[in-house]
N, C-alpha and C positions, 0 to 999 in steps of 0.2 A: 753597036752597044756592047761595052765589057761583059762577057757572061756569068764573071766573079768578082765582087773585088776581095782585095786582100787587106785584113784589117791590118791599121797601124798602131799600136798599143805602147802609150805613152808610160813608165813607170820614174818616178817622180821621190822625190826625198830628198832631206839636210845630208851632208856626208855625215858616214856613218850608222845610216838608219837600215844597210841592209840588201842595198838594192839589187849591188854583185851576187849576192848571194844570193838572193832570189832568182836571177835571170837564171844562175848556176842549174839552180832545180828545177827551175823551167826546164831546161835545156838536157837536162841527163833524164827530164821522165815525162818528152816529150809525144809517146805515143804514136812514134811514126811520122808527127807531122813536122814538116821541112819547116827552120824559120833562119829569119831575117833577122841580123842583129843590128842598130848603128849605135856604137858605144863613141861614147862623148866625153874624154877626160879633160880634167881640168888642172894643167899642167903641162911640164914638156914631158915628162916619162906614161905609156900608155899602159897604167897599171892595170886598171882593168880589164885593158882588150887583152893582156896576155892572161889574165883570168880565168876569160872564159874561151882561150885560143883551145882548138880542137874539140869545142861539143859543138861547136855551129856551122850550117851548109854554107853558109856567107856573109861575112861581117866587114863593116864597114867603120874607122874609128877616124873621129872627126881629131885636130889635132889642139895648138894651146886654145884653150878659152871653154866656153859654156856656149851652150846651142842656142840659147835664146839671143848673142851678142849677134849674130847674124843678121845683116840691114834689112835682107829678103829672104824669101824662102828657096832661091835659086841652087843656095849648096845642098841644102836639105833634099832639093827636089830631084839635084841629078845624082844622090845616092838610092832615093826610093825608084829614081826610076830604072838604075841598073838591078835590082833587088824583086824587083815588080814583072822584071819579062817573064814571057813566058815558059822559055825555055829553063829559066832559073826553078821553074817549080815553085815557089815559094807558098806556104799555105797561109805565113802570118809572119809580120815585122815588129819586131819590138825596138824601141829608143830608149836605151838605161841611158836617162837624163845627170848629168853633171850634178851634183848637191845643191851647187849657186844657181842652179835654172832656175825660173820662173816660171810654175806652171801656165799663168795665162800666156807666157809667148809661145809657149810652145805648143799648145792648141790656136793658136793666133797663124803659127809657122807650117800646120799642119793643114787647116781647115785653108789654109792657102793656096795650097801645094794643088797644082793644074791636072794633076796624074789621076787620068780616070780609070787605072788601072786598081786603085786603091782608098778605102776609106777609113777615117777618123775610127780608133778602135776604141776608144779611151783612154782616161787619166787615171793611171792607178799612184797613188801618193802614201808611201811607206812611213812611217813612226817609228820611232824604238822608242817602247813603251816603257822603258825604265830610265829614261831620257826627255821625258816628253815636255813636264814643267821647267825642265833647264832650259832646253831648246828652244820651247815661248819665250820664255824671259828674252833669251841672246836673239832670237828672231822671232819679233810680235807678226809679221806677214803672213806664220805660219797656217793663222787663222784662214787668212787669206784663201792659202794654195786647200785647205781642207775643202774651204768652199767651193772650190773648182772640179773637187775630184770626182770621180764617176767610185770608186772602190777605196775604203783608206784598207791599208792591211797594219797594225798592228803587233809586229815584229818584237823579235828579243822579249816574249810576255814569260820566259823561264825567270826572268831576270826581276820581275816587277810580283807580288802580293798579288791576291785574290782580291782583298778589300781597293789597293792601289788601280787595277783594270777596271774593278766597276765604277769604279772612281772615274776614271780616263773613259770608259765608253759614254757616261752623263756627259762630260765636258765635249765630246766632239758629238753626240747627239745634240748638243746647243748651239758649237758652232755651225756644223751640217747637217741640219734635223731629216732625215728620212734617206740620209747614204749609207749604202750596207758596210759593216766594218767586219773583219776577220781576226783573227786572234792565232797569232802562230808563233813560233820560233827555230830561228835559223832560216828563215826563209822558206817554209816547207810549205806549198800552196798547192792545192788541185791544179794539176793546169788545164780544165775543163774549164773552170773558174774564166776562163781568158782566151782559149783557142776548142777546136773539135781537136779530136786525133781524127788522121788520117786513114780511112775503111781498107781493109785489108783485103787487097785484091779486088774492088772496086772500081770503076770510073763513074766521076756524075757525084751532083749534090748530093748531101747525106740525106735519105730517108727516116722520119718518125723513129722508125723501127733502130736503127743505126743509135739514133739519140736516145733514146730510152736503154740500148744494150751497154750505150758506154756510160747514161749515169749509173749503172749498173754495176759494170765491170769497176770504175773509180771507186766505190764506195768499200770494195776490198782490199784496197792498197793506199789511202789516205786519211785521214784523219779530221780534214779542214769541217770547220762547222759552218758547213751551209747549208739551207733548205730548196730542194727543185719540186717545183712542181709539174707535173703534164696533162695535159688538157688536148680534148678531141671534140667536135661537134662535125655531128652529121650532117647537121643543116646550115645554110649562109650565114655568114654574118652578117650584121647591120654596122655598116661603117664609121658611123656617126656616133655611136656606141663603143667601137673598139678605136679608135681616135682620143674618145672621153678617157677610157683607161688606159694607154698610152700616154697620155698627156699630165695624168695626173694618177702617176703609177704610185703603188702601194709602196711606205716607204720599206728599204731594204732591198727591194728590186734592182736586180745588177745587169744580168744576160737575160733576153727573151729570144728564142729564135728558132724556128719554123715555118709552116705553110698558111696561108690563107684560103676562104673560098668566100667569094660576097656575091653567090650568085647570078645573077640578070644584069647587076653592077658590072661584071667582070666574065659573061658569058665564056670567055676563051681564055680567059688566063689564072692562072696560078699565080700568087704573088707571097714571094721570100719575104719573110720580116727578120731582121738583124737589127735588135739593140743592143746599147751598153749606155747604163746610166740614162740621162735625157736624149740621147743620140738618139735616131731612128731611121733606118736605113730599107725601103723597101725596093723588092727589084719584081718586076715580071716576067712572067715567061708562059709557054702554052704549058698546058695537062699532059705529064707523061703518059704516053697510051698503057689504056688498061689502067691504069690507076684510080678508083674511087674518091669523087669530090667530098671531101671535109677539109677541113680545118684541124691543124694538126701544131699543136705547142711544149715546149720546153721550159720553166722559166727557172729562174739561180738565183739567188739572192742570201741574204740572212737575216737571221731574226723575222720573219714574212710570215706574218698568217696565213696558211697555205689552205686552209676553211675558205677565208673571206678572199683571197684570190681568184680560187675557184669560182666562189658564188660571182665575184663580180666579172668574170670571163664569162660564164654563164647566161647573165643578161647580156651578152652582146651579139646573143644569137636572136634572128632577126624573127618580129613576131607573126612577120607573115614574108615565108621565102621569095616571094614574084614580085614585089615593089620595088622600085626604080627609084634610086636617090641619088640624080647626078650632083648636085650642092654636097650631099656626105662623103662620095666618093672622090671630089676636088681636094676634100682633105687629105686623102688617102696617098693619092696621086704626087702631091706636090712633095711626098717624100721620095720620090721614084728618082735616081739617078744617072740619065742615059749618057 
């Protein structure tokens, strides 16, 4: 069983919306953590990869065409999997997708990919927002790729009116009702938004404590409007209850990720939750010694009633800890990937 995986983080857009530019800032206020780039130009000159040549530990640049023109996922797969060892270190890979991609191929090209070194990180699908009704016009698909995405970000908003953004956030609240959107320009995004930073001087998962110091520390050097919420329960959770919100998460909800504890369900194990967007991604493991059983959460998002979050986290502590519910816990389970 892999004892990590390492997300793969699709970022998505029309040329021009930005994308370079965002990996840019990714990548210069990465916080320590190693990443993984596969840049995809579209073209014989690889403008981009020289872009971003010298901020990244290892990059990889696919040559003429668009990632999604690939029959299989075979080329895909033997770049994620030189990127993925372990000796590479890698804590996160990102793919700045060609303009002409198609988002559903390349969660098609991803979600395929045999490498259990690594998982689906999500679709992040960039806009320039003072571009935006052009862009529809020239490509109606656009709809499309929003509806696919796990994060739109909202790019170039220096460029666009006050009145013209809430304009554009109603319009993609209709086509993607309940996706969190961000509002930036130049490309300037948390990159907690997307990845951990890397503990300093640490080995081993990040602890509660770790997540909470770094939404902490980010909120003094960024700008990005988002809301996190954190959440602790002393007592088990009831599965069938935290599946329900899971399933039918609050809209705006982007990243959730920390610990579980389901009691009698789960006597010996600790289980990791990693979402983004609808993904969900659970892993098990034993209780580090000495450590106190609760349930320990993060969650990211924007625009998130962070009341009604809590409240509904809240019922999904279990109303009497010693019941056994293996039918709730199959749910739990089947996200588990060994």
């Amino acid at each position: 069983m892999v004892d990590r995986r390492i997300p793969v983080i699709l970022i998505a857009g029309f040329l021009g919306s930005g994308k370079t530019t965002l990996l840019n800032h990714l990548l210069a206020n990465r916080q320590g953590a190693r990443i993984g780039v596969v840049v995809n130009d579209f073209g014989s000159i690889a403008v981009d990869a020289m872009a971003v040549s010298g901020q990244v530990d290892t990059m990889m640049s696919f040559g003429n065409g668009c990632l999604c023109c690939a029959v299989d996922a075979s080329g895909l797969d033997g770049m994620l999997a030189k990127l993925s060892e372990a000796e590479a270190g890698i804590d996160v890979i990102v793919i700045e997708a060609s303009g002409l991609a198609e988002p559903r191929d390349l969660i098609r090209l991803m979600i395929a990919s045999e490498n259990p070194a690594i998982a689906y990180g999500g679709l992040v699908e960039l806009v320039d927002a003072a571009e935006f009704e052009a862009t529809r016009r020239r490509h109606p698909e656009l709809d499309e790729h929003l509806g696919f995405a796990d994060l739109v970000v909202l790019n170039k908003t220096d460029r666009a009116g006050a009145d013209a953004l809430d304009k554009l956030r109603g319009t993609i609240d209709e086509i993607a009702p309940g996706t969190p959107v961000i509002a930036t320009s130049h490309g300037r995004i948390d990159p907690t938004l997307f990845f951990d930073a890397r503990p300093r001087e640490r080995v081993g998962q990040l602890s509660f404590d770790d997540l909470r110091e770094e939404e902490h520390d980010h909120e003094h050097h960024f700008h990005t409007a988002y809301d996190s919420v954190s959440f602790t329960a002393e007592r088990p959770l009831d599965p069938r209850r935290l599946m329900d919100f899971l399933e039918q998460r609050p809209g705006g909800l982007y990243r959730i990720k920390g610990f579980l504890d389901f009691g009698p369900n789960g006597p010996r194990s600790r289980f990791g939750l990693h979402t983004v967007g609808s993904f969900i991604q659970v892993e098990r493991s034993a209780w580090p010694s000495g450590r106190p059983r609760r349930s320990e959460l993060v969650l990211i998002g924007s625009g998130i009633d962070t009341e009604a979050v809590t409240a509904r986290l809240e019922e999904c502590v279990a109303d009497d800890p010693d019941v056994v519910d293996e039918r709730g816990m199959l749910r739990v389970l089947r996200f588990i990937q060994d």
